[in-house]
N, CA and C atoms of all chains as a GROMACS GRO file, in nm:
protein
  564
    1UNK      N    1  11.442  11.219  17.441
    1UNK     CA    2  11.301  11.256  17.446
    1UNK      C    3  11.219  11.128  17.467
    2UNK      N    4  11.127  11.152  17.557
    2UNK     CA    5  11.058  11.002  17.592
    2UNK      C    6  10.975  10.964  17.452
    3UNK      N    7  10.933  10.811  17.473
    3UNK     CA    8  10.893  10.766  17.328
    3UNK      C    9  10.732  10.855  17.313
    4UNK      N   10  10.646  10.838  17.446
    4UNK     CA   11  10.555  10.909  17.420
    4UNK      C   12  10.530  11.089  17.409
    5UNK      N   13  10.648  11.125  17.422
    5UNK     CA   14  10.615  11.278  17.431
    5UNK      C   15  10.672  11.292  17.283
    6UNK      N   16  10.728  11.180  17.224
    6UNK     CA   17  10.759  11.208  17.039
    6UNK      C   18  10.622  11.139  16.991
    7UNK      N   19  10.573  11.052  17.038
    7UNK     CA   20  10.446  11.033  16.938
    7UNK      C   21  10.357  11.133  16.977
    8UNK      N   22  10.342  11.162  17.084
    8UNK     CA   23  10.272  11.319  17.060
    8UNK      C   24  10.297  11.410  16.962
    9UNK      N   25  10.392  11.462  16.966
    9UNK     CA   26  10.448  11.576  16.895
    9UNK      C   27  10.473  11.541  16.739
   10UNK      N   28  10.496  11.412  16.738
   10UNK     CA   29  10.458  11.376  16.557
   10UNK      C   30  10.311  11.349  16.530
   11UNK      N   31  10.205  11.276  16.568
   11UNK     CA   32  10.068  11.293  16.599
   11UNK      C   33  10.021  11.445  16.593
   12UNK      N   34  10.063  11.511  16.618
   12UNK     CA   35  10.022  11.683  16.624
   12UNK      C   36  10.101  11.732  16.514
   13UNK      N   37  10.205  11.684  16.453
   13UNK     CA   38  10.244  11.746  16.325
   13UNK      C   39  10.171  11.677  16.201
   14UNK      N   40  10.150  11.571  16.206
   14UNK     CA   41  10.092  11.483  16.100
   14UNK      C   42   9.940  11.575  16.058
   15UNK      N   43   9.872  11.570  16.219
   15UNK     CA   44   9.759  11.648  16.177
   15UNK      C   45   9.712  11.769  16.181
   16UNK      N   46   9.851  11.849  16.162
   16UNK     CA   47   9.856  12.005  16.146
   16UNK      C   48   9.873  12.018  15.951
   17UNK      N   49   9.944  11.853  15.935
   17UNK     CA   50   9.960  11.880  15.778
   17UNK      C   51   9.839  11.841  15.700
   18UNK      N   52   9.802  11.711  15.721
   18UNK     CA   53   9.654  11.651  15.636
   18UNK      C   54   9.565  11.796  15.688
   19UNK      N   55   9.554  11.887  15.819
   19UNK     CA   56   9.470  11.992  15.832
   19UNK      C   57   9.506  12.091  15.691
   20UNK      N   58   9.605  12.108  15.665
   20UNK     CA   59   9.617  12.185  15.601
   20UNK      C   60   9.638  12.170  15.432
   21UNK      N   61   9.677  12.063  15.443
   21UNK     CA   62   9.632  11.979  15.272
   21UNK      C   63   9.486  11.952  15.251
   22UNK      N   64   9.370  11.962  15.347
   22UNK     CA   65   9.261  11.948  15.326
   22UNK      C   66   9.214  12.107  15.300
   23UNK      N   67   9.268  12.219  15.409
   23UNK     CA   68   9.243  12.329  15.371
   23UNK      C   69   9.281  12.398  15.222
   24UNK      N   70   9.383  12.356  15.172
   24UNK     CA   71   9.414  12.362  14.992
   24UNK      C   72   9.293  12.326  14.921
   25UNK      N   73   9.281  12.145  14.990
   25UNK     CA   74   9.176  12.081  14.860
   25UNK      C   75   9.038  12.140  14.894
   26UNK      N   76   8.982  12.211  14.987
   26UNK     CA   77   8.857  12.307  14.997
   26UNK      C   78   8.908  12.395  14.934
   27UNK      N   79   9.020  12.551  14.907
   27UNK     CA   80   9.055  12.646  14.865
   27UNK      C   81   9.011  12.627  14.724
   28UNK      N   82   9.097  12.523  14.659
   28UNK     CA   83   9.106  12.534  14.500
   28UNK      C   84   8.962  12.492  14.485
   29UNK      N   85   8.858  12.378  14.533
   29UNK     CA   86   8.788  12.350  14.471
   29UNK      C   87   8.681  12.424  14.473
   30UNK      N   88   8.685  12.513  14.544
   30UNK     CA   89   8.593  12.676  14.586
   30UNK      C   90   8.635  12.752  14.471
   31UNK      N   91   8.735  12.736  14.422
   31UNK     CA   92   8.816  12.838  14.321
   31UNK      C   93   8.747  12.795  14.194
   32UNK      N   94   8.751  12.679  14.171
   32UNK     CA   95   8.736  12.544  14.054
   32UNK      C   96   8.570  12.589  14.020
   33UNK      N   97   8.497  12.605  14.127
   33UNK     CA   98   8.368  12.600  14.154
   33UNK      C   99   8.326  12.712  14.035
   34UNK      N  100   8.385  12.858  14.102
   34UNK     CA  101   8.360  12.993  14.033
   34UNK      C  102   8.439  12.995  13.916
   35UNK      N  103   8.514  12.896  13.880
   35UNK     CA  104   8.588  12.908  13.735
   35UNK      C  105   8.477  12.903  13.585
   36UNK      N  106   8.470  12.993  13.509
   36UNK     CA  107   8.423  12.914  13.347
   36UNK      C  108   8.556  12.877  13.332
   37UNK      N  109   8.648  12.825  13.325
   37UNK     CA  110   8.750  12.804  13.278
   37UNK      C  111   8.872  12.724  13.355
   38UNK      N  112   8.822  12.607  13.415
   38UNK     CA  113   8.948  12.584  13.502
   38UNK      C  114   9.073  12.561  13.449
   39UNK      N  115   9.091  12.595  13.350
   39UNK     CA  116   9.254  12.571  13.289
   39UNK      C  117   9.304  12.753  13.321
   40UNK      N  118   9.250  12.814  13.394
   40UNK     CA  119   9.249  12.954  13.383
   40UNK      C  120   9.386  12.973  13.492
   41UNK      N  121   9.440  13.052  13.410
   41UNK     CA  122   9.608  13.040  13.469
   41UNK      C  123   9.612  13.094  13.662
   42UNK      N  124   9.514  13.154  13.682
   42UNK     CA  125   9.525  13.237  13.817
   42UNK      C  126   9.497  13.050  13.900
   43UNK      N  127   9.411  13.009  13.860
   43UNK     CA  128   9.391  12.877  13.925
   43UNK      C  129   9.525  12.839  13.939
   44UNK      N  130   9.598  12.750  13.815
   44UNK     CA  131   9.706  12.706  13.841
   44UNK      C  132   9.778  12.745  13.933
   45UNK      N  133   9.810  12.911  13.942
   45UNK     CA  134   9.943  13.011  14.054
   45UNK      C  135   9.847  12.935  14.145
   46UNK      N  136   9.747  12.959  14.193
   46UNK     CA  137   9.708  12.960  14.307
   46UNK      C  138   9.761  12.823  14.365
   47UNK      N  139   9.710  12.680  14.275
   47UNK     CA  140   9.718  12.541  14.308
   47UNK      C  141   9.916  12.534  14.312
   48UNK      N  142   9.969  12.605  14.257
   48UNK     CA  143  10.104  12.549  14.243
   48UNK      C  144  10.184  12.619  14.416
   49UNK      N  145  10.151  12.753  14.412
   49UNK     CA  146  10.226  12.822  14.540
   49UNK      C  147  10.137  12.738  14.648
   50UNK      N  148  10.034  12.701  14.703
   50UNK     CA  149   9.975  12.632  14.734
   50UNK      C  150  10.044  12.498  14.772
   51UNK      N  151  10.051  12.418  14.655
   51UNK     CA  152  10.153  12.279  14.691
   51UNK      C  153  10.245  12.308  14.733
   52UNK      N  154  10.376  12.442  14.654
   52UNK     CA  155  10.473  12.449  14.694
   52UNK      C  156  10.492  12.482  14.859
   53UNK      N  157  10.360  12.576  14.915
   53UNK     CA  158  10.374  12.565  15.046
   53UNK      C  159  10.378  12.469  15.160
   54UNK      N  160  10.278  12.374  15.077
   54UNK     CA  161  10.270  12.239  15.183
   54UNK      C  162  10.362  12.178  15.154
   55UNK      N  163  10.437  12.179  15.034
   55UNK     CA  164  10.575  12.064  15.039
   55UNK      C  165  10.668  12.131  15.103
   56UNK      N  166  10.674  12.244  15.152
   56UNK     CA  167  10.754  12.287  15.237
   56UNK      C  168  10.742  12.279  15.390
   57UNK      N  169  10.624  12.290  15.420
   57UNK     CA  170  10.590  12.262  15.560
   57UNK      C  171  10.613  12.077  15.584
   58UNK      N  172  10.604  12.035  15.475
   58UNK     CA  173  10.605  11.893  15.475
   58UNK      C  174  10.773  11.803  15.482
   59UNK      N  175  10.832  11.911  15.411
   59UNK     CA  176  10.982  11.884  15.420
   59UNK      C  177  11.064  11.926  15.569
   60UNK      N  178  10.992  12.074  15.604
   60UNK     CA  179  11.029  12.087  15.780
   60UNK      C  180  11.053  11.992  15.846
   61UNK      N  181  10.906  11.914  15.804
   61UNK     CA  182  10.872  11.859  15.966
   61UNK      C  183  10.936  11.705  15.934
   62UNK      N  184  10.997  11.667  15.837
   62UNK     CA  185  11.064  11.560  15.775
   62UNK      C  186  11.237  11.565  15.859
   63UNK      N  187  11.268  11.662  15.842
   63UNK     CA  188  11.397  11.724  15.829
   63UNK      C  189  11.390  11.746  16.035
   64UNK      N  190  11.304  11.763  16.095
   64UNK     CA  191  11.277  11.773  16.242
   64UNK      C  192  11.216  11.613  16.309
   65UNK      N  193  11.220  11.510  16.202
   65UNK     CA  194  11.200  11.375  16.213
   65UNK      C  195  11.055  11.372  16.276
   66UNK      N  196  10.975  11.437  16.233
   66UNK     CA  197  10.836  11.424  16.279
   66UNK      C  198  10.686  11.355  16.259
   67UNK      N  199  10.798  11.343  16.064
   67UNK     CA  200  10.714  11.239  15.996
   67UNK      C  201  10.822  11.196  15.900
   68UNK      N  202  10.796  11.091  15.895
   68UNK     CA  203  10.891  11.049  15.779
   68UNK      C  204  10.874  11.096  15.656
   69UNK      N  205  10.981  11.070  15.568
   69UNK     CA  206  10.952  11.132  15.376
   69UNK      C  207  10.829  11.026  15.348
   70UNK      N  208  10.810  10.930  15.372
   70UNK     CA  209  10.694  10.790  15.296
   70UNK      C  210  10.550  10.913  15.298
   71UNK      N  211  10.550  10.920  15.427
   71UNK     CA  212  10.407  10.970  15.506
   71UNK      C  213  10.406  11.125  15.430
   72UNK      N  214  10.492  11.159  15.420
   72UNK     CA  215  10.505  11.331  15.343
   72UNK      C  216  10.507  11.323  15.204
   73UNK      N  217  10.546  11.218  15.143
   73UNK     CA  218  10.489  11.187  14.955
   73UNK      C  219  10.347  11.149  14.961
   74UNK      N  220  10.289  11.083  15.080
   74UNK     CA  221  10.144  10.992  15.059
   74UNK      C  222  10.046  11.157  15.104
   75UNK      N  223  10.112  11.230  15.222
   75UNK     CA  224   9.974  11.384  15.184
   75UNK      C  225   9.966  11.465  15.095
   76UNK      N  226  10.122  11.422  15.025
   76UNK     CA  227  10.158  11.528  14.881
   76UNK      C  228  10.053  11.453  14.809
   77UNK      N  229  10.062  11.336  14.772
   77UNK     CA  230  10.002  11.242  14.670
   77UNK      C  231   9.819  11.245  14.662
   78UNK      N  232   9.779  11.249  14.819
   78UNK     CA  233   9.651  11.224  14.823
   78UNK      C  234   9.605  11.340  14.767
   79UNK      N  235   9.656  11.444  14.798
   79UNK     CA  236   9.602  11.571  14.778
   79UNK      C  237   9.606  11.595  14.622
   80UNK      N  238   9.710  11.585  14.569
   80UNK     CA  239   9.730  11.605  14.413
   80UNK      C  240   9.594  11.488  14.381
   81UNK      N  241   9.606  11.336  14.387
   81UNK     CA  242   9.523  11.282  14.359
   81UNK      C  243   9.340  11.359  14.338
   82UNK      N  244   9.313  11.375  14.452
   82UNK     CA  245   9.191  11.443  14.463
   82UNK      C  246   9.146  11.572  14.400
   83UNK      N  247   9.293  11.621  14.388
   83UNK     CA  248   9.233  11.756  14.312
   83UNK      C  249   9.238  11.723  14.137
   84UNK      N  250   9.333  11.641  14.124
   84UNK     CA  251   9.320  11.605  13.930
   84UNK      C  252   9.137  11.539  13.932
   85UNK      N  253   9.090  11.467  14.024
   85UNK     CA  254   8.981  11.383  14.041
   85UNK      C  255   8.836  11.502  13.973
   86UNK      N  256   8.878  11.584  14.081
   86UNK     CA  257   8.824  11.706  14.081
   86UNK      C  258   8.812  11.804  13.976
   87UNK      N  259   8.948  11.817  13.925
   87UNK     CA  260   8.985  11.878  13.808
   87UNK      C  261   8.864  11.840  13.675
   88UNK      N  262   8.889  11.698  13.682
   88UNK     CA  263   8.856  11.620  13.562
   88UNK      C  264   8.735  11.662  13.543
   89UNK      N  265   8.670  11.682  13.687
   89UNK     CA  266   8.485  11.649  13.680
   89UNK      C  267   8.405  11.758  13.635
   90UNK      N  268   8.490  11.876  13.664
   90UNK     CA  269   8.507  12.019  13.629
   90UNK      C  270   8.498  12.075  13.517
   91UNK      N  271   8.596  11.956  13.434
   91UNK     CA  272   8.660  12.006  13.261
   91UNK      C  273   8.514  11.948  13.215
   92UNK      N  274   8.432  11.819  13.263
   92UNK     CA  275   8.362  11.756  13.241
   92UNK      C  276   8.211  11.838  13.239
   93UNK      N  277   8.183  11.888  13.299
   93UNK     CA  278   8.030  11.935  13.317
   93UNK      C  279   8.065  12.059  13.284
   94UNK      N  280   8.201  12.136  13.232
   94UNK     CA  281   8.193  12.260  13.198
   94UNK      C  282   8.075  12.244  13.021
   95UNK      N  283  10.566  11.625  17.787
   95UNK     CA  284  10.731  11.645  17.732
   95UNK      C  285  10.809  11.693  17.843
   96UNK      N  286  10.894  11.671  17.882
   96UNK     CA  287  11.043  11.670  17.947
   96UNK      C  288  11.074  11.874  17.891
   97UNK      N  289  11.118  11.929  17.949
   97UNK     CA  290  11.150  12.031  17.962
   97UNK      C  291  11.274  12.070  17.840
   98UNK      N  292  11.357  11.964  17.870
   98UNK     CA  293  11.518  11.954  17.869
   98UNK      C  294  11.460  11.891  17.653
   99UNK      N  295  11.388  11.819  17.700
   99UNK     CA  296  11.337  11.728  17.534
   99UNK      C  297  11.245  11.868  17.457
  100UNK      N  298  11.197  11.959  17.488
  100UNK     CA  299  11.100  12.046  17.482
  100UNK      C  300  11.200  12.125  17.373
  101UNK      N  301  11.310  12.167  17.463
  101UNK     CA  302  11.392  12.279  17.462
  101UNK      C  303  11.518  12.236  17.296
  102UNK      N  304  11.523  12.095  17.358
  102UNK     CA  305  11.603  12.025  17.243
  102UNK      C  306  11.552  12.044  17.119
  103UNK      N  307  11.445  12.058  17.134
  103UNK     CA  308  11.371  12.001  16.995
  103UNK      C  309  11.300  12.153  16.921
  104UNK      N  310  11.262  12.242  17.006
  104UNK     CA  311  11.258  12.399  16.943
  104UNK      C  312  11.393  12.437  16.950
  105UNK      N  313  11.514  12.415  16.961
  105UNK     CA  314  11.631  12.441  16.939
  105UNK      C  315  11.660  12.412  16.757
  106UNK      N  316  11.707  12.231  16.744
  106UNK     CA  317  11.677  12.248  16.659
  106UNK      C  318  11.569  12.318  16.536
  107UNK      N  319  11.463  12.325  16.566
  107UNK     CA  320  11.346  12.380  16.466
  107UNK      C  321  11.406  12.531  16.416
  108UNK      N  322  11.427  12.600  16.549
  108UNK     CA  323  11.511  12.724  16.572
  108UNK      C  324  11.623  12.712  16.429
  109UNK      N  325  11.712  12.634  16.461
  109UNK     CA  326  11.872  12.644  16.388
  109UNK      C  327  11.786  12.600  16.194
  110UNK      N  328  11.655  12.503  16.230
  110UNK     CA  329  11.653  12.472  16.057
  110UNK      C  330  11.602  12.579  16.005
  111UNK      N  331  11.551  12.669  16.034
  111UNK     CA  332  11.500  12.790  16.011
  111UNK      C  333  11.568  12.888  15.935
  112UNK      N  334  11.626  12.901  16.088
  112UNK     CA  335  11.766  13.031  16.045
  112UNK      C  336  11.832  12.923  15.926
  113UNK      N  337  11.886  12.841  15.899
  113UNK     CA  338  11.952  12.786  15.782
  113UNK      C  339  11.862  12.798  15.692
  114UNK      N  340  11.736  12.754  15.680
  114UNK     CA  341  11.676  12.815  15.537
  114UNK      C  342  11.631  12.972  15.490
  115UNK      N  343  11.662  13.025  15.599
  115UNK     CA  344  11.692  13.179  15.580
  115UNK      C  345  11.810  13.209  15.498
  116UNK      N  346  11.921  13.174  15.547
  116UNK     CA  347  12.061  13.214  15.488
  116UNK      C  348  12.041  13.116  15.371
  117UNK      N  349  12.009  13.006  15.331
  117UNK     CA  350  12.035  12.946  15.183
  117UNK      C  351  11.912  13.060  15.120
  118UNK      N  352  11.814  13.104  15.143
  118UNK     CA  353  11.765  13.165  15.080
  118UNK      C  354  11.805  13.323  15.036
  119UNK      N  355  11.838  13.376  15.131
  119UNK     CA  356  11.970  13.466  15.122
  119UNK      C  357  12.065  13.469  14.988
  120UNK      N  358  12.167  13.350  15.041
  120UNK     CA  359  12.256  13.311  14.960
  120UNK      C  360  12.203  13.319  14.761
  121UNK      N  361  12.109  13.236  14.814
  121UNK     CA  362  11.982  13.190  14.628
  121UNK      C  363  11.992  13.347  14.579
  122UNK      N  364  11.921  13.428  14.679
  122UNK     CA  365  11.857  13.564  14.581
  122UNK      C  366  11.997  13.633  14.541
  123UNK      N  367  12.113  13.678  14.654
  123UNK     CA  368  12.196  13.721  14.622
  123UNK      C  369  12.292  13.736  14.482
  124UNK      N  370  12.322  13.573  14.498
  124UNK     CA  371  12.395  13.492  14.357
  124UNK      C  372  12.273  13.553  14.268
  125UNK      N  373  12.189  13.542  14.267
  125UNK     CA  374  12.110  13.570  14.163
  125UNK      C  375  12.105  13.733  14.131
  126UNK      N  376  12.133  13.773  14.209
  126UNK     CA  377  12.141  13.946  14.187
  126UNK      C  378  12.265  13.989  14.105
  127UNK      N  379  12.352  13.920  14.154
  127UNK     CA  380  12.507  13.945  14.135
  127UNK      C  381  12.479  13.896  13.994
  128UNK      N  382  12.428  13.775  13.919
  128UNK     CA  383  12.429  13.753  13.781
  128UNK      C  384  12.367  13.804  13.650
  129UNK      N  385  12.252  13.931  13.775
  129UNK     CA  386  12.147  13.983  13.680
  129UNK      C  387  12.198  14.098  13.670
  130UNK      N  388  12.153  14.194  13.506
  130UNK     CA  389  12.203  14.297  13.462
  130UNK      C  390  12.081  14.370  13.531
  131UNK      N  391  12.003  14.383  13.501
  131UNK     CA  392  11.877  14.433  13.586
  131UNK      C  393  11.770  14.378  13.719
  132UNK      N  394  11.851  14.403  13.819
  132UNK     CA  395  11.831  14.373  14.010
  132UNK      C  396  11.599  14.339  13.959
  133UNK      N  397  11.550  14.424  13.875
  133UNK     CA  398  11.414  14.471  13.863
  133UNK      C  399  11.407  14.340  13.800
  134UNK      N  400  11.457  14.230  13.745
  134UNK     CA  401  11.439  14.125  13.662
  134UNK      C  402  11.324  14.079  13.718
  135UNK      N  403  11.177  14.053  13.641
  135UNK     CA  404  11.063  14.030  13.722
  135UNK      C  405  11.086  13.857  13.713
  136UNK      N  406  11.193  13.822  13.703
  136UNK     CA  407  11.224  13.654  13.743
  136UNK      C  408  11.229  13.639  13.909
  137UNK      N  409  11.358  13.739  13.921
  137UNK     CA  410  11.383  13.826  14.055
  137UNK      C  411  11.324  13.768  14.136
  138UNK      N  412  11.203  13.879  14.107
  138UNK     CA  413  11.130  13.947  14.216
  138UNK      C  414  11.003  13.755  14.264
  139UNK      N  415  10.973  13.672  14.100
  139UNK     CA  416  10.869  13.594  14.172
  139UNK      C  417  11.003  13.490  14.261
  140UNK      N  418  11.115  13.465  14.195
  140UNK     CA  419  11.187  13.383  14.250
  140UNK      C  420  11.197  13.407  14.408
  141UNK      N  421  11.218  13.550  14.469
  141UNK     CA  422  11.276  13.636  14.565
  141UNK      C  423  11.122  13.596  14.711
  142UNK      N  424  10.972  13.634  14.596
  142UNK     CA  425  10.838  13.578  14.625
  142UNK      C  426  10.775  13.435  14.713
  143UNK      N  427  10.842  13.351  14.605
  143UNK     CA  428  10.833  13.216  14.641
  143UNK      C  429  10.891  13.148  14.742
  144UNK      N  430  11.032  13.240  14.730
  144UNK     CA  431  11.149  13.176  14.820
  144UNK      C  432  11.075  13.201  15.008
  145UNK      N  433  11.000  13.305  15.015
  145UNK     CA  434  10.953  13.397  15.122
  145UNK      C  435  10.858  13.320  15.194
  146UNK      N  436  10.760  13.279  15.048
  146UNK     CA  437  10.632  13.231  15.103
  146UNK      C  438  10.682  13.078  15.155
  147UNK      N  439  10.756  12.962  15.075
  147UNK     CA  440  10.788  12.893  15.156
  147UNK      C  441  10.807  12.937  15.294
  148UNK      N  442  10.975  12.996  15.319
  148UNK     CA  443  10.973  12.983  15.467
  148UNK      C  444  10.875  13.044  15.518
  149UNK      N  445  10.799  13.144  15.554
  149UNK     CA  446  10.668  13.174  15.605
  149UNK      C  447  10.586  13.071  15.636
  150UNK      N  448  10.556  12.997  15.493
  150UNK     CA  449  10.494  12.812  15.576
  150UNK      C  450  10.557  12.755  15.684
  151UNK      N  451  10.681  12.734  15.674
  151UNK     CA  452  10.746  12.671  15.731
  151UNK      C  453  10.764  12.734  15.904
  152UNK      N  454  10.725  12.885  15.908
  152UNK     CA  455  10.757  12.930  16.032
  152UNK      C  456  10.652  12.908  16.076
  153UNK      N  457  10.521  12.941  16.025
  153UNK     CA  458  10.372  12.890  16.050
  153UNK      C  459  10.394  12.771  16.108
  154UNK      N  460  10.376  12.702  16.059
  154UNK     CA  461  10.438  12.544  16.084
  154UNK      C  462  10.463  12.523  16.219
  155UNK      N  463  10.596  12.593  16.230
  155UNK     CA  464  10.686  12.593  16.349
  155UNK      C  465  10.594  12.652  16.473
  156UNK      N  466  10.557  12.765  16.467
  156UNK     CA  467  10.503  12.829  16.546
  156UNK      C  468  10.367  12.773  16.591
  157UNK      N  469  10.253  12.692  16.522
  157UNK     CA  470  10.150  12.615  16.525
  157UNK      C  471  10.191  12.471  16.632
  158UNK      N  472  10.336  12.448  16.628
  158UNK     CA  473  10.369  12.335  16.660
  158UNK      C  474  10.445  12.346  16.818
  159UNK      N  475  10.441  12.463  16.855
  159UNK     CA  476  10.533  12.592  16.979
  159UNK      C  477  10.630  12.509  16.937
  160UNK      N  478  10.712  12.514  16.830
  160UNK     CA  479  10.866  12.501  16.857
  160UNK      C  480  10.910  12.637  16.822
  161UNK      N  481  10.865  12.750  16.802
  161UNK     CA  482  10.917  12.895  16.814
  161UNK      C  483  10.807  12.939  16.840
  162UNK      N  484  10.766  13.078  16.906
  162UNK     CA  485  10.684  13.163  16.948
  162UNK      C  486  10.696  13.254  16.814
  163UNK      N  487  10.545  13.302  16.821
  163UNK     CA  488  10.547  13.436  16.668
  163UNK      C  489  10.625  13.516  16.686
  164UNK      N  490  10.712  13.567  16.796
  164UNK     CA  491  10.763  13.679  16.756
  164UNK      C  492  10.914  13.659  16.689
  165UNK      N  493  10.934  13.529  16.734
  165UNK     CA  494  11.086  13.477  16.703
  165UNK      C  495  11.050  13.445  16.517
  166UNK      N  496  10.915  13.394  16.528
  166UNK     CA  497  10.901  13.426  16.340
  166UNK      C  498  10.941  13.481  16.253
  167UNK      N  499  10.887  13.625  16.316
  167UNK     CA  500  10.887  13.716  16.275
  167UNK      C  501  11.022  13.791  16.251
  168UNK      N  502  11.083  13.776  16.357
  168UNK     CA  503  11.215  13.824  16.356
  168UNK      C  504  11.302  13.742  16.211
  169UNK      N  505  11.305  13.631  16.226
  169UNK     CA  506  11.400  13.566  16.131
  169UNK      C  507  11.336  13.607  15.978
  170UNK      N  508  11.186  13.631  15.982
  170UNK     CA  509  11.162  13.699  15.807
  170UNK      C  510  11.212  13.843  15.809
  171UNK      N  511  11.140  13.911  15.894
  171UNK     CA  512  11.229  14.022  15.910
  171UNK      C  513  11.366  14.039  15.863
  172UNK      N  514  11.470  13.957  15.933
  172UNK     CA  515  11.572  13.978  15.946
  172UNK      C  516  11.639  13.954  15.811
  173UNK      N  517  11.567  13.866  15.740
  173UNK     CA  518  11.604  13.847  15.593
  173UNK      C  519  11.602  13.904  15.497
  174UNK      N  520  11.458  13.964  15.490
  174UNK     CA  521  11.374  14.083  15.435
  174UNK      C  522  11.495  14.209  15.440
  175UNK      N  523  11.560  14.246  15.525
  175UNK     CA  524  11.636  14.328  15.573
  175UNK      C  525  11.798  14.351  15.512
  176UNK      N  526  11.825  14.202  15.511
  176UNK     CA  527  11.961  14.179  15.466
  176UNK      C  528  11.935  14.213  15.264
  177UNK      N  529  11.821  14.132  15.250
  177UNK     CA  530  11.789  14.104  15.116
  177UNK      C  531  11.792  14.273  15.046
  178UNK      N  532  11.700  14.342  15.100
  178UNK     CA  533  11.676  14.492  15.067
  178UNK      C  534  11.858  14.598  15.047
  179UNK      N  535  11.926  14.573  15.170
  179UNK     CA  536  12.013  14.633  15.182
  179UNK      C  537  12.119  14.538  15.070
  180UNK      N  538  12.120  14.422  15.028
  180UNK     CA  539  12.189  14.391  14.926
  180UNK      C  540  12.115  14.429  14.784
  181UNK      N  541  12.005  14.425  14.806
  181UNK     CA  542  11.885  14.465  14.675
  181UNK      C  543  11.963  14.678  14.642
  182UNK      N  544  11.932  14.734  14.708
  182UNK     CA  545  12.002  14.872  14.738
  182UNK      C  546  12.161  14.860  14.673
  183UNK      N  547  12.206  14.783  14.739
  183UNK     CA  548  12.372  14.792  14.679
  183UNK      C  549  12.405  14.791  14.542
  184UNK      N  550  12.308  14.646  14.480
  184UNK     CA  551  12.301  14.597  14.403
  184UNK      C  552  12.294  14.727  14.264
  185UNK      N  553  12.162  14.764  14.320
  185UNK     CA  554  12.169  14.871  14.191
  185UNK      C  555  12.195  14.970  14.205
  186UNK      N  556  12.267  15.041  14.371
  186UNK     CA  557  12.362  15.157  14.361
  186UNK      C  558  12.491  15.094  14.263
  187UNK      N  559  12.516  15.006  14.221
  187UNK     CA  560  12.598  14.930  14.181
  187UNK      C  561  12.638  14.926  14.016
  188UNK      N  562  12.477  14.945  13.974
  188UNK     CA  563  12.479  14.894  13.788
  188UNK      C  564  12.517  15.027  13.718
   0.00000   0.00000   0.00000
């Protein structure tokens, strides 16, 4: 496969995933928003099947050499990061 | 992309698929065979989860044209299918 028709095609997977780890961190924090209660267990299912989906789409495209594992712990990471951030500010002004 | 590199590369995507079909297969099965009651609502979220992953993962695929939706569809289908008719056995069975 030529070198540029793979940085395409990893370039277009990279930002099919941060698209969709950003679409999570809008979901939950829409969720977070309407919570009295963000320790409220439906949150959690939601945030956990949620990750578990993107670490799966994230492991695909690992396993199809499209992104490496480094780059697929750092959208797992940012995303968890931002939403505990989030979390916190939540528990905070409740 | 090269035709021949195109084809290579939704090939594989193709084969990781169908393999996380059959390990998922394999997962619920063993797990049927060990449970006294097939209705075990462990089962059913384990059986849940296992789904919604690959579903990401065909999303994924299909967002990325290394499979077309209908070839998606077919491989949940086709699992869905196997799973039921062992789910059926299972407790013509107990």
């Amino acid at each position: 496969m030529s070198v540029e028709a793979q940085t395409e095609h990893k370039e277009k997977a990279y930002a099919l995933l941060k698209a969709d780890a950003e679409r999570i961190r809008k979901l939950i924090e829409v969720q977070m928003d309407n919570l009295t209660l963000p320790q409220c267990p439906l949150y959690e299912e939601v945030l956990d099947t949620q990750m578990f989906g993107l670490s799966r789409e994230i492991d695909f495209a690992i396993r199809l050499n499209l992104i490496d594992e480094e780059t697929g712990k750092q959208i797992l990471s940012e995303l968890e990061r931002k939403l505990s951030a989030f979390h916190e500010a939540a528990i905070g002004s409740k």
